[in-house]
C-alpha positions as CSV (number, residue, x, y, z in Angstrom):
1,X,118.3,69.5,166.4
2,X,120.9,71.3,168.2
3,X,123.2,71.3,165.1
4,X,120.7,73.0,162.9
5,X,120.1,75.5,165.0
6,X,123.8,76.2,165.4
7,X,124.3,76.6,162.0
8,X,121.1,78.7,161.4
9,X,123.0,81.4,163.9
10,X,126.4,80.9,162.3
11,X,124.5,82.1,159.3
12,X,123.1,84.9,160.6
13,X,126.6,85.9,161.7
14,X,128.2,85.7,158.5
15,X,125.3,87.3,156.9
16,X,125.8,90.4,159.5
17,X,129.7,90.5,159.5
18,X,129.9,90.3,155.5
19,X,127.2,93.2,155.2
20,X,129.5,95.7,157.1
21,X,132.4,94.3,156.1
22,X,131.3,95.6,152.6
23,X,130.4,98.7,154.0
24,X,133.6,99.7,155.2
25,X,135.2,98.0,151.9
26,X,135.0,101.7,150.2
27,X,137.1,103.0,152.2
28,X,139.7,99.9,153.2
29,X,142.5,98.8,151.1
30,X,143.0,97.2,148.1
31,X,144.3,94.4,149.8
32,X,141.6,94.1,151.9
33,X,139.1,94.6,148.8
34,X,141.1,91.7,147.1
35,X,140.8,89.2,149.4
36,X,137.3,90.2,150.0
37,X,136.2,89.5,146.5
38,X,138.2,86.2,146.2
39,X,135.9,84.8,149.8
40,X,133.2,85.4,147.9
41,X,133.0,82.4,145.7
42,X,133.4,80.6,149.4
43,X,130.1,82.7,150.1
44,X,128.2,81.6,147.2
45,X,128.6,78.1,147.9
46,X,128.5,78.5,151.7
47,X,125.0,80.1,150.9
48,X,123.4,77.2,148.8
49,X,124.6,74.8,151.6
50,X,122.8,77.0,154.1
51,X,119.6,77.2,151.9
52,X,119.4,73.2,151.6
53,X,120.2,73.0,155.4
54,X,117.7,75.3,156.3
55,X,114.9,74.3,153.9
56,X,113.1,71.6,156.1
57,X,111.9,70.1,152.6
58,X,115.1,69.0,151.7
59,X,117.1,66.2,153.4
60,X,120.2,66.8,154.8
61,X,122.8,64.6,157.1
62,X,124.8,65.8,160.1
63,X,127.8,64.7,157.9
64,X,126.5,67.4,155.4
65,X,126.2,70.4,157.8
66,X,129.4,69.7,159.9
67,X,131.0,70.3,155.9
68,X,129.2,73.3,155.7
69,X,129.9,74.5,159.6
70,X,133.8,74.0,158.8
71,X,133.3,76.3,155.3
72,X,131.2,78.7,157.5
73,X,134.0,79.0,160.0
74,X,136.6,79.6,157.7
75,X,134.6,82.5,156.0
76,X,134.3,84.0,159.4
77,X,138.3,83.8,160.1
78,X,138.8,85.3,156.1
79,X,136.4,88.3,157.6
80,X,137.6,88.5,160.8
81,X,141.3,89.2,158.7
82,X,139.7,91.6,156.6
83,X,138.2,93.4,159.4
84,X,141.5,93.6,161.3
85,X,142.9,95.4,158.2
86,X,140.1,97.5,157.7
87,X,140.1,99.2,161.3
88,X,144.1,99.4,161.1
């Protein structure tokens, strides 16, 4: 399933992304810290999606991870701001 697998990568971006995003985080602005720590509710719940998608126990629809894909690429344009503002 070509969708699965695009989501599966997706979520290893994310995962990579948000690690050094919190990495340079001690050293960015409070701004940047702020709307870092508000995404991360978005994260949590982008997370459990991506554990039911990816457990092949549990059955999900396409309907389901196109929902998640859409939460996953918004968390990658809220880093992808935070980044910016961190390497300014």
């Amino acid at each position: 399933m070509a969708l699965k697998e695009d989501f599966e990568k997706l979520l290893e971006s994310l995962k990579t992304e948000r690690d050094e995003i919190k990495l340079k985080l001690h050293l960015g602005s409070m701004e940047a810290r702020d709307e870092f720590e508000g995404v991360e509710k978005n994260w949590n719940a982008f997370t459990q999606k991506a554990a039911d998608i990816t457990d092949d126990t549990v059955e999900t629809s396409e309907e389901y991870i196109e929902k998640a894909k859409v939460v996953g690429e918004e968390l990658k344009a809220t880093y992808d701001r935070i980044r910016a503002r961190l390497s300014k």
